[in-house]
C-alpha positions in Angstrom: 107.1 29.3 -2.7 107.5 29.6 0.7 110.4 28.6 1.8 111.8 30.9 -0.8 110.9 33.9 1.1 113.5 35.8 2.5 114.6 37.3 5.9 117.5 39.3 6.7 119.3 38.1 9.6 120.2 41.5 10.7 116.6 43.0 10.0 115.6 39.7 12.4 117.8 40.9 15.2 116.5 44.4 14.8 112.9 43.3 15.3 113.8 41.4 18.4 115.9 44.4 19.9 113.8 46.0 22.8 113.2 49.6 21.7 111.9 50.6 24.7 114.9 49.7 26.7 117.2 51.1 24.3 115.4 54.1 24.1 115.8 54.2 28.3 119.3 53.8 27.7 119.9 56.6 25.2 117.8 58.9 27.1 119.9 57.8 30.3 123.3 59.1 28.2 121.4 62.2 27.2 120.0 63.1 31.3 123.8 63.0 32.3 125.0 65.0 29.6 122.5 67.6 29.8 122.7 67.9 33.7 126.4 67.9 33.7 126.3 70.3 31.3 127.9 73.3 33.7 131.2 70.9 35.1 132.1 69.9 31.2 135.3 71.5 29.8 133.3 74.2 27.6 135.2 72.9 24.6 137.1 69.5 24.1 140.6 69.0 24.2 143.3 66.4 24.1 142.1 62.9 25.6 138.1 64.0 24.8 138.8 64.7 20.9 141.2 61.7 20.7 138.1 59.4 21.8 136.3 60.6 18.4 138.9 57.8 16.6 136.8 54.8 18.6 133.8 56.6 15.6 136.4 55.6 12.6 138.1 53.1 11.2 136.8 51.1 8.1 133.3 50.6 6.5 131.9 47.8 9.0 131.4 44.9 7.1 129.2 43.1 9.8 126.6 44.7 12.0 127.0 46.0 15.7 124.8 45.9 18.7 122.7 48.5 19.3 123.5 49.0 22.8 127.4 49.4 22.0 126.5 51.6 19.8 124.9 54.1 22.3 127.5 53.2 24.8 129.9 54.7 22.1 127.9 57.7 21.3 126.5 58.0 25.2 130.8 58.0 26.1 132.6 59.0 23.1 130.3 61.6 21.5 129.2 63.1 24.3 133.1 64.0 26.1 133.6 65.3 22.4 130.6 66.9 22.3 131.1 71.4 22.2 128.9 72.5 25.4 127.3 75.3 23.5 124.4 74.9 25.3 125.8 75.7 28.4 126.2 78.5 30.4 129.5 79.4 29.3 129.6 79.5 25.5 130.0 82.9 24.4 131.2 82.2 20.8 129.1 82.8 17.3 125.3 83.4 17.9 124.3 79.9 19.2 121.6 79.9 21.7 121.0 77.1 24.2 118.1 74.3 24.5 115.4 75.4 26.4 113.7 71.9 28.3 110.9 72.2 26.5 112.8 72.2 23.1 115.3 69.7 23.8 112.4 67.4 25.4 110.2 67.8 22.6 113.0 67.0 20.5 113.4 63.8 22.1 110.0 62.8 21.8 109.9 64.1 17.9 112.6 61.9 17.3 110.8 58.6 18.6 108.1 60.1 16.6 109.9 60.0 13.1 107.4 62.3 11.5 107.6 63.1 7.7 106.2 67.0 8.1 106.0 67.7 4.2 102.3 67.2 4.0 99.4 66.9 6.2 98.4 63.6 4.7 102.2 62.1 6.1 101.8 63.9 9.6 98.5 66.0 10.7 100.2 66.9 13.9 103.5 68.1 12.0 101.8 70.6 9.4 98.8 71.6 12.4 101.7 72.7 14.7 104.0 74.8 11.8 100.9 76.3 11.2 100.1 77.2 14.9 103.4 78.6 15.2 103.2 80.6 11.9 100.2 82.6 13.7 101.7 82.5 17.5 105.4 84.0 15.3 103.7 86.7 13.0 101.4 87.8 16.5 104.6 87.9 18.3 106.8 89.5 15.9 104.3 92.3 14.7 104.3 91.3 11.4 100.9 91.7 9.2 98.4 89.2 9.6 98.3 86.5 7.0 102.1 86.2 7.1 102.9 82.9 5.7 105.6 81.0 7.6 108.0 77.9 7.4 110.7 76.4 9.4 113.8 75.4 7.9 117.0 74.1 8.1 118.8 77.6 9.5 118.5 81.4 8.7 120.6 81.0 5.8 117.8 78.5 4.3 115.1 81.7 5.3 117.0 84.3 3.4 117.5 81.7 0.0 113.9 80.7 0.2 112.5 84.4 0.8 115.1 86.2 -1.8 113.8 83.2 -4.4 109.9 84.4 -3.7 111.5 87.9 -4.0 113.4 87.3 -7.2 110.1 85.4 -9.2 107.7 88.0 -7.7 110.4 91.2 -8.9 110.4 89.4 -12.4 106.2 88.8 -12.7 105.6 92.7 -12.8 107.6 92.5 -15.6 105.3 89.6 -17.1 108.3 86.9 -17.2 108.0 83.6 -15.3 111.3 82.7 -13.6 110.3 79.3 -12.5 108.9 78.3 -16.2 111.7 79.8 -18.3 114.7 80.3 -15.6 116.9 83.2 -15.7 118.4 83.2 -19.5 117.0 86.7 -20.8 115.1 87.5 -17.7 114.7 91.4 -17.2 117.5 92.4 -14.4 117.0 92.9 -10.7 118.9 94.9 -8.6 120.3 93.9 -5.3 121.2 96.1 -2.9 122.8 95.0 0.6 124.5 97.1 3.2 128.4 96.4 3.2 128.1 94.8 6.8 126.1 91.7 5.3 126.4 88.5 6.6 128.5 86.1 4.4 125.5 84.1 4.1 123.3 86.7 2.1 125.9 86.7 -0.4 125.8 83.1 -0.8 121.9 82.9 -1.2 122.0 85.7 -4.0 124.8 83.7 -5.8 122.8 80.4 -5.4 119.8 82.2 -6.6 121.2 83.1 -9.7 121.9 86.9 -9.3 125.2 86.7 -8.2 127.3 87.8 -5.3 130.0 89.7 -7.1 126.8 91.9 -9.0 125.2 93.5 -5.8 125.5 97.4 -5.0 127.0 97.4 -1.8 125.5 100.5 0.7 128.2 102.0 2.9 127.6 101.0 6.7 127.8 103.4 9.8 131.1 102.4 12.0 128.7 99.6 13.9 128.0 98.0 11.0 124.3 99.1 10.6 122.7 100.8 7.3 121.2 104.2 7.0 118.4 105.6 4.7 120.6 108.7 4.1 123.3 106.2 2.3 120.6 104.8 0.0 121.1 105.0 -3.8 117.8 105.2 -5.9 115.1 102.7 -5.4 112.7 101.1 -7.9 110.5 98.3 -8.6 113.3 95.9 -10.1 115.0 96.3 -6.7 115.4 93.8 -3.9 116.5 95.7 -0.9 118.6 93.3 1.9 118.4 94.9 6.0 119.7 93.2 9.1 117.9 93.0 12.1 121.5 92.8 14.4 124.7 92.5 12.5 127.2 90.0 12.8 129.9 91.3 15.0 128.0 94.2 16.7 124.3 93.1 16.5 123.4 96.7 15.6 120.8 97.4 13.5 119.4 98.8 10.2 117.2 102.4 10.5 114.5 99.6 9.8 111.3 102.3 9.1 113.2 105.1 7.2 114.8 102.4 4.8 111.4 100.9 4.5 109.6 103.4 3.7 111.9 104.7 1.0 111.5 101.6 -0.6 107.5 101.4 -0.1 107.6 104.7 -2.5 109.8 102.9 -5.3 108.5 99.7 -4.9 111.3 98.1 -3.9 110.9 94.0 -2.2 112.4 94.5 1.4 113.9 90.9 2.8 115.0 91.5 6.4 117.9 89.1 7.5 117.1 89.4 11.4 118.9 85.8 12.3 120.5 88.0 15.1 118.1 90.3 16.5 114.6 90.0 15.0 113.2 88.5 18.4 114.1 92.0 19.5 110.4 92.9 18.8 109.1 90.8 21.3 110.9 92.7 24.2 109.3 95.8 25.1 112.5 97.4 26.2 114.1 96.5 22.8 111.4 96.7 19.8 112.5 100.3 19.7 115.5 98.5 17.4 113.1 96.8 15.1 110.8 99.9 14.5 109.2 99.4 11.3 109.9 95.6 11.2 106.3 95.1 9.7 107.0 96.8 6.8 109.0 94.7 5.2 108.2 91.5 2.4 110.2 89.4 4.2 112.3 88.2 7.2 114.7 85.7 8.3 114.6 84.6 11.6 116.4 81.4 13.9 114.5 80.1 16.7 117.5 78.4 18.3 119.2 82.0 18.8 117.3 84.4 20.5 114.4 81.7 20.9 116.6 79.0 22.1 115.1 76.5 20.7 116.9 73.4 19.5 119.2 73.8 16.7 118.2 73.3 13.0 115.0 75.8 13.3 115.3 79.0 10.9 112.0 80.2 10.0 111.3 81.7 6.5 108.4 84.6 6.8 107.0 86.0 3.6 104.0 89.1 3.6 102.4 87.7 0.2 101.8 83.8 0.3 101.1 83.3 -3.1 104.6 85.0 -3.9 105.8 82.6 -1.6 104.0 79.4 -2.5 104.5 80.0 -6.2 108.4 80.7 -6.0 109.0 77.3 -4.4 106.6 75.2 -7.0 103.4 75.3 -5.5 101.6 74.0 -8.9 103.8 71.4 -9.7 103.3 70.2 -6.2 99.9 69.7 -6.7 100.9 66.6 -8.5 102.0 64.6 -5.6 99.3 62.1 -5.4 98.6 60.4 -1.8 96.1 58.1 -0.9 94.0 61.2 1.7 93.6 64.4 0.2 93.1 67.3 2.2 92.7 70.8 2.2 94.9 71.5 5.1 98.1 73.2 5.1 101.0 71.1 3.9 104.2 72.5 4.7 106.1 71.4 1.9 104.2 74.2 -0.3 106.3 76.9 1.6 109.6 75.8 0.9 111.8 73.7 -1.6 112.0 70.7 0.8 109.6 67.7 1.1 110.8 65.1 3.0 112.1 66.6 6.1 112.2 66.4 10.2 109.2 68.0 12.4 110.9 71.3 13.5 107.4 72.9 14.5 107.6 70.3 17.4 110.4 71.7 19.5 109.2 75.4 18.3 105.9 74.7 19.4 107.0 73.6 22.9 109.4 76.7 23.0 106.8 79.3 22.6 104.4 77.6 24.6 107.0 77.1 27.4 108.0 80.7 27.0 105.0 82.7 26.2 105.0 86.3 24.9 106.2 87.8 28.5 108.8 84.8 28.5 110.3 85.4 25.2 110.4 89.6 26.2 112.1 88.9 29.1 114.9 86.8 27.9 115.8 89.2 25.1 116.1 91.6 27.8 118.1 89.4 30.1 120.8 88.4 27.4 121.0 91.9 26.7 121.6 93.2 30.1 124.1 90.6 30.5 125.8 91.5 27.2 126.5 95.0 28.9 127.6 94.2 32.1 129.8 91.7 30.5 131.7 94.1 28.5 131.5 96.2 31.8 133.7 94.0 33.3 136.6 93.8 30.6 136.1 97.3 30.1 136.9 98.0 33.6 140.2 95.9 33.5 141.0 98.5 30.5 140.1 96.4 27.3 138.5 98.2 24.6 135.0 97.4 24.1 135.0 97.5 20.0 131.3 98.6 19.5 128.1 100.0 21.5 126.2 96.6 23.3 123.3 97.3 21.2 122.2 93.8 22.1 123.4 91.1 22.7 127.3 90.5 21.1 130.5 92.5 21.7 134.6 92.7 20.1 136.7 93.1 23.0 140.7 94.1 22.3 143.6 94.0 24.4 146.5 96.0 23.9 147.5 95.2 20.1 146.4 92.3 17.5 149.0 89.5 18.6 148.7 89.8 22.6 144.5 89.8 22.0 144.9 86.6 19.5 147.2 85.3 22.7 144.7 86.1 25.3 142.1 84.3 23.1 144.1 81.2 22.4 144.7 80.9 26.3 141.3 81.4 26.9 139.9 79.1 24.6 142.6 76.2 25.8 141.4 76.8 29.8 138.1 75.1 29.1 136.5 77.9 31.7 134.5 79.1 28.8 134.8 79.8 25.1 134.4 82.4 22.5 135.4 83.4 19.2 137.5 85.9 17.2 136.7 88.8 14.3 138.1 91.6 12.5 136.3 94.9 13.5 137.5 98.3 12.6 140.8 97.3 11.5 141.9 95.2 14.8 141.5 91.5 15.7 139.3 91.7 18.7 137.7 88.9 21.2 134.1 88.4 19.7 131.9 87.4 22.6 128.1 86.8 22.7 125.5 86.4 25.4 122.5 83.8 23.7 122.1 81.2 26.1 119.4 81.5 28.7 121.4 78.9 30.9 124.2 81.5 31.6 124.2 83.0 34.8 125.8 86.4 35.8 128.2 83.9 37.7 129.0 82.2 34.7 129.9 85.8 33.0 131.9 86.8 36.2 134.1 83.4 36.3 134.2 83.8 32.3 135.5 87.9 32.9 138.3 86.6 35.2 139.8 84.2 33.3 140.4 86.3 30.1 141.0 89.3 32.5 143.8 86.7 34.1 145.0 85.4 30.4 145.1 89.2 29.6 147.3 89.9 32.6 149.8 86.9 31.7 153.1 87.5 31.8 154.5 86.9 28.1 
């Protein structure tokens, strides 16, 4: 019986393979990326991008070494690699790494940790649930404010719209996650028309459907007033932003809040953007009223700069939030150690997933309170005097810098979609486009806590200079 047991040859090799060295080597790759960061073109071109065919090819039939694999990844990847986490990244809402994120994230991955339950990973579920006090404290929000981390914002806002949704439909005596939606009573949804795209997608996914929702006309930045309301009631779930998309402006927050405290309305605030306004004592004027809400939506790796691949999910009422996403069924789970400690798997619809509460943990703790104030203040005050530079070489500055993003057009739609495209080939720096008020303007935003004031001025100059360009 023996001799019929069986060992992979390529499972053998693995064993051998000295971790500890290739962990060394890795880590070597991912020091000279990440301090080389600032002389990287900001986006890859040309020779870089061709390099990403050396990843292709057929399904390998035999097994490679694990040190030519990093080599590929440590040469390849990384020349291909978008340096968004640079200084000079100005394009969607994408943050930077912070070193305590990006070195916890290092460690987290040698860890490998299974955070569904606290039976798979005590020091997984003990940190979510320090962060879910250290957030709510941070943010304002009531105490008792249950919290998860997730995939992105757009995970938050499907996972607090779902606890919305069930909790909508049990005043009405009618259990969505028993008997689904056939027959349910009907909710209303009502979003301002300056939404993101992702809100639609998370009330179509949740079964009340994007093309159904009553659309509230937006002021000229983008942001929702009370006065544009319709009438509220307790079948309603009411959507706010906390920043919108191109400007970053925001919601009358309390107003609209407290209009639907009276009809009993669920409040879900989408503040991906601009919800770590309210830790910023110069700013938390814009999220007035924040802690009235049901729910929020929030992404560390934006205004947190944490590591990417950390939205959080916040919900007022825990049971509503627990029961929405199965808690009773989950109850089921046998493992060997039972436990009464939090398992963060109750809180949202995934189980097996990575240890996100490890690089957030390190973030906040890095940061602090004063820390996370003063870098919402910083990216905001370099917002302005960003736009104060292309506005001084005549472009139009589309929108107020409420915080921290800002359209920028030159001249007419086709020479400002020029200017871009030149921009965006120089390498000096990189940002996106959008359609605001009616014209194609230069979308630029100011997330990253490595960009320097020099990094804005080099960044003004060269789309001052494409601007300038004789066509």
């Amino acid at each position: 019986m023996e001799k019929e047991k069986y060992l992979s040859p390529v499972l053998e090799t693995l064993r051998h393979y000295p971790l500890q060295a290739g962990i060394e080597k890795a880590a070597g790759y991912a020091a000279e990326y990440a301090a080389g960061i600032g002389a990287r073109p900001v986006y890859p071109h040309g020779e870089a991008l061709a390099e990403l065919e050396q990843l292709g090819g057929e399904v390998p039939e035999q097994p490679a070494a694990t040190d030519e694999i990093i080599d590929i990844l440590g040469h390849a990847g990384s020349d291909a690699a978008v340096s968004s986490t640079g200084g000079s990244y100005f394009g969607f809402v994408m943050g930077g790494s912070i070193p305590a994120g990006m070195c916890a994230g290092v460690l987290s991955s040698a860890w490998d940790q299974n955070a569904a339950k606290y039976a798979m990973s005590p020091v997984a579920n003990e940190l979510e649930g320090i962060c879910e006090k250290w957030v709510t404290d941070i943010l304002g929000l009531p105490a008792g404010t249950a919290m998860a981390t997730v995939g992105g914002s757009s995970n938050a806002t499907m996972i607090a719209i779902t606890a919305a949704r069930d909790a909508l439909l049990a005043r009405k005596g009618y259990d969505a996650g028993r008997d689904g939606l056939f027959g349910a009573p009907e909710i209303r949804a009502v979003i301002g028309a300056g939404a993101h795209p992702s809100v639609y997608r998370a009330l179509s996914v949740i079964g009340l459907g994007s093309g159904r929702v009553e659309e509230v006309p937006c002021r000229p930045d983008g942001s929702m007033s009370a006065d544009d309301l319709p009438e509220l009631d307790d079948m309603t779930l009411l959507i706010l932003q906390a920043g919108a998309l191109h400007t970053g402006a925001f919601d009358e927050i309390r107003p609209i809040c407290e209009k639907a405290g009276r009809a009993g309305a669920w409040v879900h605030i989408d503040g991906a953007v601009g919800l770590w306004a309210a830790a910023s004592e110069n700013l938390r004027h814009l999220t007035d009223g924040l802690e009235l809400a049901d729910s929020w939506a929030a992404d560390a790796h934006k205004g947190l700069n944490a590591p990417y691949d950390c939205g959080i999910v916040l919900c007022r009422d825990r049971s509503a939030l627990t029961a929405s996403m199965g808690g009773a069924d989950l109850s089921k789970i046998d493992v060997s150690a039972g436990t009464s400690r939090r398992d963060n798997m109750d809180y949202t619809y995934e189980m097996s997933r990575r240890a996100r509460s490890v690089e957030l943990w390190a973030v906040i703790k890095s940061l602090g309170r004063e820390g996370i104030g003063q870098m919402q203040d910083e990216l905001h005050a370099k917002a302005v005097y960003f736009a104060e530079r292309l506005a001084g070489a005549g472009f139009e500055i589309m929108n107020d810098v409420t915080f921290i993003q800002f359209g920028a057009h030159w001249q007419d739609d086709e020479t400002t979609a020029k200017v871009l495209k030149t921009v965006q080939d120089s390498g000096v720096c990189w940002m996106g486009g959008a359609e605001y008020k009616g014209k194609f303007c230069i979308r630029i935003c100011v997330c990253s806590w490595r960009t320097t004031y020099e990094d804005i001025d080099v960044s003004a100059d060269e789309i001052i200079r494409a601007a300038q360009k004789p066509r």
